[in-house]
MIDRENRO-149376 format. One line per 8 residues: number of its first residue (from 1); their letters; for each residue x, z, y of C-alpha. Coordinates in steps of 0.001 Angstrom, whole numbers, always signed. Layout:
NUM) A) X Z Y  ...
END
This chain:
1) XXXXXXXX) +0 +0 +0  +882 -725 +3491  +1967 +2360 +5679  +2300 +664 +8855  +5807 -763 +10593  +6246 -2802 +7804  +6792 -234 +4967  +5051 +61 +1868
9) XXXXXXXX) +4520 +3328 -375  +3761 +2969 -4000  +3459 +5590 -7068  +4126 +5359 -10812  +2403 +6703 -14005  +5953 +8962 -14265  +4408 +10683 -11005  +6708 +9170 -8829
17) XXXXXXXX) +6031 +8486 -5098  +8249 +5410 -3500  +8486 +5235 +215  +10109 +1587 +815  +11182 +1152 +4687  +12149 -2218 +6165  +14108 -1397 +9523  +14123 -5127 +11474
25) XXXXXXXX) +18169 -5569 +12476  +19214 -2939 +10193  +20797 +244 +10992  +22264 +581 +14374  +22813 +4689 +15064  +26045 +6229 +13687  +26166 +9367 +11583  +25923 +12546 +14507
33) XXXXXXXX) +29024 +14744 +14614  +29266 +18275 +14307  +32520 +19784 +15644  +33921 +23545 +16681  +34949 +24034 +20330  +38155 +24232 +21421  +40259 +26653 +18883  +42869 +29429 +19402
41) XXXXXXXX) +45120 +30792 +16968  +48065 +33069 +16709  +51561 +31857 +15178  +52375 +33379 +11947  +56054 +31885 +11838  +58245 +29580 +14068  +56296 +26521 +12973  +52914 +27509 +14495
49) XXXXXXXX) +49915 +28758 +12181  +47863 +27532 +9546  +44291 +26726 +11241  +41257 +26110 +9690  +37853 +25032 +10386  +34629 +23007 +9590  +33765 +19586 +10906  +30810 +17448 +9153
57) XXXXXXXX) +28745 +14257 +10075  +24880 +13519 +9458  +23435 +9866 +9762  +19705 +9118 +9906  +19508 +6735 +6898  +22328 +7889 +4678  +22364 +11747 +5578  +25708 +13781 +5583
65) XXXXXXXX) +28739 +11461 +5631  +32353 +12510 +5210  +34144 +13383 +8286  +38102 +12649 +8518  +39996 +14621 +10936  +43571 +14607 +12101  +45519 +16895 +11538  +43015 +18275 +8740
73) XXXXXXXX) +41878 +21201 +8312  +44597 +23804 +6780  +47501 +22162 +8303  +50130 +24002 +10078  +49601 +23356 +14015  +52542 +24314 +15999  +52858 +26194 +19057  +51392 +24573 +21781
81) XXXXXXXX) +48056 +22868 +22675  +46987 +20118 +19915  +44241 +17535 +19663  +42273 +16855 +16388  +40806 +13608 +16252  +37752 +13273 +13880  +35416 +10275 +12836  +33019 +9309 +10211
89) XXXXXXXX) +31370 +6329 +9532  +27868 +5291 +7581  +26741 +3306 +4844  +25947 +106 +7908  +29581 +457 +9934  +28188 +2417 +12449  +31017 +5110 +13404  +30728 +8156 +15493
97) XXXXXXXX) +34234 +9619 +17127  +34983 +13153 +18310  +37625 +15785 +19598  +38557 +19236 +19990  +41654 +21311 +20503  +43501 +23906 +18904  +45870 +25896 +20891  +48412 +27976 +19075
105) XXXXXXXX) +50308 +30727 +21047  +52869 +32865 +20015  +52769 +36345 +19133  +53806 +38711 +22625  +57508 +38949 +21971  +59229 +42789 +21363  +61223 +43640 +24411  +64587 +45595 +24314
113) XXXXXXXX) +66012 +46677 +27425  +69390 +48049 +27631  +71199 +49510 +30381  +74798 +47713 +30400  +76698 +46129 +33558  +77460 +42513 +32003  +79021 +39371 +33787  +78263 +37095 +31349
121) XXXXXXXX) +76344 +37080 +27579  +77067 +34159 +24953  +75214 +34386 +21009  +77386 +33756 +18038  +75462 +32204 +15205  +78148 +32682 +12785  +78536 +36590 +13198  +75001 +36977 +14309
129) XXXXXXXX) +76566 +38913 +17111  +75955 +38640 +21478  +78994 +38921 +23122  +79100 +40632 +26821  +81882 +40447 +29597  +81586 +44357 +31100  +83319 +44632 +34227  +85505 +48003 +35200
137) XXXXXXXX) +82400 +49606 +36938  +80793 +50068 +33452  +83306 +53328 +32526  +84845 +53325 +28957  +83351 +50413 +28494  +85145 +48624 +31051  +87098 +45746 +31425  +86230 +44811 +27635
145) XXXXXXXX) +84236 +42863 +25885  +81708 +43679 +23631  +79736 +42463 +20458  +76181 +43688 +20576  +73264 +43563 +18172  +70577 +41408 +18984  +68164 +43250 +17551  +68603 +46775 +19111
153) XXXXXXXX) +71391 +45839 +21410  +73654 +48470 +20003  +77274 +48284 +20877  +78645 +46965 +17734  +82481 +46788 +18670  +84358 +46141 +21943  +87835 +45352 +22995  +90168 +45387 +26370
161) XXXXXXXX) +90999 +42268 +27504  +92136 +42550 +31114  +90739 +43031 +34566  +87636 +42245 +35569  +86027 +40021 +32466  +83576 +37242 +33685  +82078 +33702 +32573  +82551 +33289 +28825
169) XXXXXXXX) +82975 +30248 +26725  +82410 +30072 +22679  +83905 +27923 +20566  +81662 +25909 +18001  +82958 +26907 +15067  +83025 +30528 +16120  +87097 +31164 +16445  +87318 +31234 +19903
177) XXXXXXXX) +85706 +33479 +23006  +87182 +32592 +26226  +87254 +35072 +28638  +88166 +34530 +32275  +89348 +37506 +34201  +88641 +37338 +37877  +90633 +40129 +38277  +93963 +38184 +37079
185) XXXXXXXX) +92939 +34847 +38041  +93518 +34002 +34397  +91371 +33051 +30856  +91947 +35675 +27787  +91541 +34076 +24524  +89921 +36093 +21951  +89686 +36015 +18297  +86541 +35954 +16630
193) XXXXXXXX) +84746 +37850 +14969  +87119 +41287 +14975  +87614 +40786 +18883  +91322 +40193 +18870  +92833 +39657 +21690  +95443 +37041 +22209  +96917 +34474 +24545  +95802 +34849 +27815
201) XXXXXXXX) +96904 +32194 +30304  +96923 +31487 +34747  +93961 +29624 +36314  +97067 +28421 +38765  +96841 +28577 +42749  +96273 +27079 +45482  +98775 +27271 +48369  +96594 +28140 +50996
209) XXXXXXXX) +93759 +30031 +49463  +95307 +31770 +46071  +94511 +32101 +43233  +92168 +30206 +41241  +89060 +31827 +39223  +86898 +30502 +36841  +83767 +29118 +37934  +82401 +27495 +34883
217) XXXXXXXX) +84157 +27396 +31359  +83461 +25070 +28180  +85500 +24903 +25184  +86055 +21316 +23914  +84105 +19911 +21141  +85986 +19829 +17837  +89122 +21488 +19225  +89148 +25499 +19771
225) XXXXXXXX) +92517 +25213 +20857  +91224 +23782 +24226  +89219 +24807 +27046  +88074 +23015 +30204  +87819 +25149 +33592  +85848 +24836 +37012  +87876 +26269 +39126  +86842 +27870 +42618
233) XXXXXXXX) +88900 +30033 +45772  +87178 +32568 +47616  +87162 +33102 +50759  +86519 +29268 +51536  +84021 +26437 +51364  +83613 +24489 +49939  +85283 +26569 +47534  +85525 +23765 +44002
241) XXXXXXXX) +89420 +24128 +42525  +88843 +21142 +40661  +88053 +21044 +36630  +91641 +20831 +34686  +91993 +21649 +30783  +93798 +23945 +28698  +95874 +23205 +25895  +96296 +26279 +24357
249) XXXXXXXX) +97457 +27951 +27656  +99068 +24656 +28735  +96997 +22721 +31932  +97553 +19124 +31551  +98688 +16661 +34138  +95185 +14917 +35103  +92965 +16906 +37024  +89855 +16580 +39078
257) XXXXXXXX) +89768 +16665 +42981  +89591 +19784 +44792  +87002 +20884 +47408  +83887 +18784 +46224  +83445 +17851 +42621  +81821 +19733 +39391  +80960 +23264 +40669  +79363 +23546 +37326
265) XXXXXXXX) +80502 +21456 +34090  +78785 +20683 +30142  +80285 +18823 +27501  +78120 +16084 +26380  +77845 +15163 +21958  +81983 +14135 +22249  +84888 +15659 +23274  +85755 +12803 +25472
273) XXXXXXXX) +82664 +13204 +27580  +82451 +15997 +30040  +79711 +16066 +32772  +79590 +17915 +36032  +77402 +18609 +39267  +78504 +19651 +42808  +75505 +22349 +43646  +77562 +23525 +46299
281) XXXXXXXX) +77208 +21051 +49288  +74675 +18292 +50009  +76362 +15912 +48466  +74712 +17048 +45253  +76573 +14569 +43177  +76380 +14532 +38873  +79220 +13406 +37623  +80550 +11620 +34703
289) XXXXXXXX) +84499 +12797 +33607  +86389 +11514 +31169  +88651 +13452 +29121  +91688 +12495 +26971  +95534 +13601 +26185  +96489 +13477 +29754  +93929 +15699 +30819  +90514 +14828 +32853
297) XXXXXXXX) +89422 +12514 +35239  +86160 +11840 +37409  +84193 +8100 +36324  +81694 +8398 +38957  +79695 +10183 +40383  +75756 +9993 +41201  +74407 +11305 +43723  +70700 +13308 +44223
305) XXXXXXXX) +69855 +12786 +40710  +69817 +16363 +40147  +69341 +18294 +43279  +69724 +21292 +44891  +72032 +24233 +45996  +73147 +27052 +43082  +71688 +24738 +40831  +72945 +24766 +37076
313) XXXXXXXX) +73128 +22749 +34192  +72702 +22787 +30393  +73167 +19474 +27691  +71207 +19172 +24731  +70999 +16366 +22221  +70965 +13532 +24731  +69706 +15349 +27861  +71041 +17423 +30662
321) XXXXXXXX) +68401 +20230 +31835  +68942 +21194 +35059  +68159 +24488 +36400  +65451 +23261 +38727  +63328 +21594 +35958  +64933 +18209 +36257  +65967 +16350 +32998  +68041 +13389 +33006
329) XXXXXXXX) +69668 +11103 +30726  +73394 +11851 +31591  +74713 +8219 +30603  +72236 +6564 +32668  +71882 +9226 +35442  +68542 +8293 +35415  +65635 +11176 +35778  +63457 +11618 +32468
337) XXXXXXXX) +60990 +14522 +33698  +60550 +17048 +35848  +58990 +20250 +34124  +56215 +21777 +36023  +57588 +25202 +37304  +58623 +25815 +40798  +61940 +27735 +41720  +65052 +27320 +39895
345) XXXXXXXX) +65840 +29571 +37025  +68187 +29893 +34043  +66456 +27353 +31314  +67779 +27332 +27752  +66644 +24056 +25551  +66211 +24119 +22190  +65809 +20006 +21051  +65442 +21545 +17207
353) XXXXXXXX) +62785 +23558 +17731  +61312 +20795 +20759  +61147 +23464 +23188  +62745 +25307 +26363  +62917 +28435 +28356  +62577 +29063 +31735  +62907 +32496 +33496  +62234 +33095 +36735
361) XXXXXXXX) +61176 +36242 +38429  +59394 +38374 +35695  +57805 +35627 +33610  +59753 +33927 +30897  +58164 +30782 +30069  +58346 +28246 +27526  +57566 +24547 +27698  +57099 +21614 +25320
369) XXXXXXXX) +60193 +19045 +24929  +58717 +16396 +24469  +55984 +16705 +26486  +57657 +18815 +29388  +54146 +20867 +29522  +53864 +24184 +29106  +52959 +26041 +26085  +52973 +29574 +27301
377) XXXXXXXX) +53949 +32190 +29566  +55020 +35382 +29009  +55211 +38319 +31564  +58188 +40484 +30906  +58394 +44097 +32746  +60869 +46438 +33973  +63413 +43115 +35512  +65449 +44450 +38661
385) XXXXXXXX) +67734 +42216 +40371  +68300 +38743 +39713  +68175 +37308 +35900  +70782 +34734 +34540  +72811 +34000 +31573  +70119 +33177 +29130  +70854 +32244 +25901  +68912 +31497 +22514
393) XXXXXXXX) +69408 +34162 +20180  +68880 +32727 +16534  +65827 +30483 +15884  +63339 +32083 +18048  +64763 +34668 +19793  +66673 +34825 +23713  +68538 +37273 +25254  +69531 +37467 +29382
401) XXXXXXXX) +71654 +39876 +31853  +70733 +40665 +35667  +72453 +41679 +38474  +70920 +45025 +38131  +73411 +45862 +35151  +70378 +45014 +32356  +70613 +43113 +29501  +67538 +42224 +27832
409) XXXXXXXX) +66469 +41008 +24096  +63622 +38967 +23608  +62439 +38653 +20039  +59894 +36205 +19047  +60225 +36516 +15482  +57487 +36882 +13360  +57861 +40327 +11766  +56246 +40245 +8227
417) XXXXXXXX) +58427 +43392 +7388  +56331 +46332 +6302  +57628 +49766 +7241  +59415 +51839 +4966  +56815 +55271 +3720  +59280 +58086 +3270  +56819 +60295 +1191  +57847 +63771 -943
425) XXXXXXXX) +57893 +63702 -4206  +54748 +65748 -6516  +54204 +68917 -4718  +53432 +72175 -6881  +51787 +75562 -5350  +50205 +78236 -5834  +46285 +79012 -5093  +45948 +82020 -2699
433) XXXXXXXX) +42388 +81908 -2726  +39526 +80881 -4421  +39121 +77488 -2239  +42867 +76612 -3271  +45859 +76367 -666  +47078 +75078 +2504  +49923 +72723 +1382  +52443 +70591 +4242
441) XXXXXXXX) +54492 +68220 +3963  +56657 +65751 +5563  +56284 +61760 +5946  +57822 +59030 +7414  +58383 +55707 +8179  +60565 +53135 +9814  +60114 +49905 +10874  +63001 +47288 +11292
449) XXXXXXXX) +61807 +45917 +14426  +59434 +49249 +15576  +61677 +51846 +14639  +59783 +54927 +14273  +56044 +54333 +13075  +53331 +57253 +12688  +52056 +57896 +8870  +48705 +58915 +8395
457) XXXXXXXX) +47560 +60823 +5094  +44314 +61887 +3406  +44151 +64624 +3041  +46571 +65248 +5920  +49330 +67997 +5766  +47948 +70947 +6527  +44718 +70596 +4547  +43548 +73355 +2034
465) XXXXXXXX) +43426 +71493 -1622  +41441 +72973 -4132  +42716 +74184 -7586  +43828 +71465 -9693  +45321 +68070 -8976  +44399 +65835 -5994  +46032 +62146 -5328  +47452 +62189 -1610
473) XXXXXXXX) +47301 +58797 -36  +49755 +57853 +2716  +49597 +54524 +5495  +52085 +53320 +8234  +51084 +50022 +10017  +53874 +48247 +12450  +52986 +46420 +15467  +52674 +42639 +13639
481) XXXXXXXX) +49980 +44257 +11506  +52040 +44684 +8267  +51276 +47614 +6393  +52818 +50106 +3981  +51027 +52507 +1695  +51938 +55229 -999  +51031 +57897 -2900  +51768 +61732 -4189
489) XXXXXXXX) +50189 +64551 -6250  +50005 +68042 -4631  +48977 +70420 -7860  +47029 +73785 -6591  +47723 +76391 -9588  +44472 +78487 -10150  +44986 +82681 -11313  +45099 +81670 -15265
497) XXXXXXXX) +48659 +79388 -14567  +50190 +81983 -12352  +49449 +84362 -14655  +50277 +82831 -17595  +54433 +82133 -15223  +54196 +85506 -14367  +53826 +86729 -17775  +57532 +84820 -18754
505) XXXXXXXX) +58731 +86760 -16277  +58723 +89596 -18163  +61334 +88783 -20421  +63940 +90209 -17894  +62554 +93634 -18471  +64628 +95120 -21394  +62343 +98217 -21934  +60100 +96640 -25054
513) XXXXXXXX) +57546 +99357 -24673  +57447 +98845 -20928  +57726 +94437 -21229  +54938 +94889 -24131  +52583 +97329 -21867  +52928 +94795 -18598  +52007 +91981 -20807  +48938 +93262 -22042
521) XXXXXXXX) +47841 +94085 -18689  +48236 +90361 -17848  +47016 +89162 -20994  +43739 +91024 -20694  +43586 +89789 -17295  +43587 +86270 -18314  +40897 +86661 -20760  +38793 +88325 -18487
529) XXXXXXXX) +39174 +85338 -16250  +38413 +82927 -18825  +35340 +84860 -19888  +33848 +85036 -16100  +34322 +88999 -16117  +35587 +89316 -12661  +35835 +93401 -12590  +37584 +93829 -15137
537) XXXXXXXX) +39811 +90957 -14072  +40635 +92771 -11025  +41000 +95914 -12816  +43796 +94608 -14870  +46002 +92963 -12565  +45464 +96398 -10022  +46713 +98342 -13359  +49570 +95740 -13776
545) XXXXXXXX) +50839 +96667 -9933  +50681 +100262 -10513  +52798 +100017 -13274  +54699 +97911 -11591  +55134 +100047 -8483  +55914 +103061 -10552  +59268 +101299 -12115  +60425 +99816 -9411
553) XXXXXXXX) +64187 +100708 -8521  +64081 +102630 -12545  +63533 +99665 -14977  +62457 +97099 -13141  +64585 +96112 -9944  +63107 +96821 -6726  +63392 +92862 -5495  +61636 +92040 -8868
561) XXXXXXXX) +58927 +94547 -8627  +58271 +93585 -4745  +57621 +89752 -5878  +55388 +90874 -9123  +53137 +92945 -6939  +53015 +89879 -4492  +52119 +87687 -7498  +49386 +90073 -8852
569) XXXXXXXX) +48304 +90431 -5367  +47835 +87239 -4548  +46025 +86284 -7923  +43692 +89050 -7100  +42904 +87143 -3933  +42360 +83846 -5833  +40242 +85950 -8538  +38042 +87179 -5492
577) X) +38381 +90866 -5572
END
């Protein structure tokens, strides 16, 4: 039969029903999407966090539909903002298209602050150790360098190397710490990782304004033997020395001009390469440098590229970051990107890891690599002074200095380390009344990144635990959320067991008419006990005391016979008389 539009309906003997629709031009709506808002998650590990969600499609003729989405759901997103694409399509070719983000932030970093006048902070990978210049003013520490943990910060070792320790240099391959002394007007070289110190060498002088310091220091690529130096005067300006390298001590012949050139200087993926930029007059040239046998000379230089007064650079795979958010390619001293902070700061890239830091002020920030955008901010308290010298610290991690004599430790690690439960072992006492005993204890826990964590227990210390056994049940929870749990026994002895250890007691009494008498005292009282009969319970252990009492200091020591009576007395108590 006819059911209007064109459509038809017919049954069967099988008590079916048919509904037949003709659709002139076929089907022309695509399948409806159904997709989350914009998602937020928290990184569980360096690479981002594992998101999840739900994202399904519905079409008028050919109902749900399956919905592809990319990156799927379950995929690790990384830290940052991300967009997931999704789409389905029907039966007819009609195809629907949607979007949403995920945005995956890292977990608020652990802060260490340490008190510690620094010049200048460099990280080892090899040792896993920060090394620190300390100038004089810091006391013993003085003059000295020191290897710190980069956990706690903890003064690991230190060692005198001369007056007034400043900028630092590393070699790669973790031989080598160059330390120039501003005090001497001269580079210590130290050996690595027991912080011996060895040949130290003269910056040289200039023969109006004396001696030379170091301004900037980088040790050359694939040789630890050699160092290049910025050199600067005081007392002058502009005040550029000129870059020259050391030979193990030895400066060779070819240096760069004096007065304006590379105030600050990076080494680029070879040893031949060195690059430099004048931040100290308007000239604001970058400069290419070519270094050889014969020492270095300037290629050209180009200016405005980077600009800006004080400003400072850093190379990484390819690029040169410049403090003020500018990134060039250093061949083609061409600009890439500017990143989108304001105010020059200490940056530290990390190309592996596609990311960089900024810190200016109180906020440390990181951006995106690749996209130069920023993926989040974080607010750090207690900076006085002005922050510099920041440096990636492992993986994740940075570490900085300021001018107020701090040094601080940023860890962004993800901490799935539980704390360690220090728990006692079983505990054993005795009732002292009917409802049982108070019993205490101690328990602890430490956390590796925390330190000290609060344990909770049920029943706490303190509590009164009935006769018999009861399971205590201990917790500590660090600040990432991991969790550690244990357990111990605290045994409440009832009248009938401190009788029954009182009554082997008695073999120290060597009268066997007096031991046999005290025993049946205790022995009665027991049964009593066990049969309910409370009075004559009582009766017994009051008899037991007398007698007791009556041979103290005579055949039973006084010390003995003062803890028997407290024993007797105190099952009485638990008894109920």
């Amino acid at each position: 039969m006819a059911i209007g539009g064109g459509d038809v309906a017919f049954r069967t003997t099988g008590d079916q029903l048919f509904l037949v629709h003709f659709r002139s031009g076929g089907d022309l709506t695509p399948p409806v999407l159904s997709l989350p808002g914009d998602l937020a998650a928290t990184a569980t590990d360096p690479a981002g966090a594992v998101v999840t969600y739900t994202a399904t499609a519905t079409d008028a003729v050919d109902g749900a539909r399956p919905t592809t989405c990319v990156p799927a759901s379950g995929s690790i997103f990384p830290i940052g903002r991300s967009i997931v694409a999704c789409s389905a399509t029907d039966a007819s070719g009609n195809a629907s298209a949607g979007s949403f983000a995920v945005t995956v932030s890292r977990r608020q970093p652990t802060v260490v602050q340490v008190s510690l006048p620094t010049n200048d902070l460099v990280f080892d990978p090899l040792s896993n150790r920060l090394y620190a210049s300390v100038p004089s003013r810091a006391g013993a520490l003085g003059n000295r360098v020191a290897a710190l943990d980069p956990r706690s910060g903890a003064v690991l070792s230190s060692a005198f190397v001369g007056s007034e320790p400043g900028q630092l240099a590393l070699s790669a391959d973790g031989q080598y710490l160059y330390v120039a002394l501003d005090g001497a007007g001269a580079v210590r070289r130290v050996a690595l990782p027991d912080l011996t110190p060895g040949l130290q060498f003269s910056l040289g002088s200039d023969s109006f304004f004396g001696p030379y310091l170091a301004e900037d220091m980088e040790v050359v690529p694939g040789d630890p033997g050699a160092v290049a130096v910025s050199r600067f005067n005081t007392g002058v300006s502009p005040r550029h020395g000129g870059v020259a390298i050391y030979d193990d001590g030895v400066k060779l012949a070819d240096e760069t001009p004096r007065h304006t050139g590379s105030n600050v200087i990076e080494f680029g993926a070879s040893s031949s390469r060195l690059y430099g930029y004048n931040n100290e007059t308007t000239e604001f040239g970058f400069r290419r440098m070519n270094v050889g046998p014969s020492g270095v000379a300037t290629q050209d230089a180009t200016a405005n590229v980077i600009a800006g007064f004080g400003v400072d650079i850093e190379f990484d795979a390819g690029r040169m970051y410049a403090t003020s958010g500018r990134v060039i390619d250093p061949e083609e001293r061409t600009l890439l990107a500017t990143f989108p902070f304001s105010g020059a700061g200490p940056v530290e890239p990390d190309s592996a890891h596609s990311k960089m830091f900024h810190l200016r002020g109180g906020t440390l920030s990181e951006y995106d690599a690749d996209t130069f955008t920023l993926r989040q901010a974080y607010p750090i308290s207690g900076i006085s002074g002005t922050p510099s010298s920041l440096v990636q610290v492992g993986d994740t991690d940075v570490a900085f200095r300021t001018s107020a004599d701090q040094v601080f430790l940023i860890r962004f690690a993800v901490d799935t380390t539980a704390p360690v439960l220090s728990l006692p072992g079983d505990l054993t006492t005795d009732a002292t009344s009917p409802a049982g005993a108070a019993a205490t204890w101690s328990a602890t826990a430490t956390d590796d990144v925390d330190g000290a964590v609060s344990v909770t227990c049920s029943p706490p210390s303190g509590s009164t635990f009935p006769i018999g056994v009861t399971a205590v049940s201990c917790g500590a929870g660090d600040s990432s959320g991991n969790t550690s749990s244990g357990t111990f026994t605290v045994t409440v002895l009832g009248a009938r067991d401190q009788i029954a250890r009182l009554r082997t007691e008695l073999s120290t009494v060597r009268s066997a008419t007096l031991r046999t008498a005290l025993d049946t005292l205790l022995r009665d009282a027991d049964e009593a006990i066990a049969a309910h009969r409370r009075t004559r319970a009582c009766n017994k252990l009051t008899a037991f005391s007398n007698k007791v009492q009556l041979q103290s200091g005579r055949k039973i020591p006084a010390a003995t016979a003062t803890k028997w009576i407290a024993d007797a007395t105190r099952i009485r108590a638990v008894v109920g008389c």
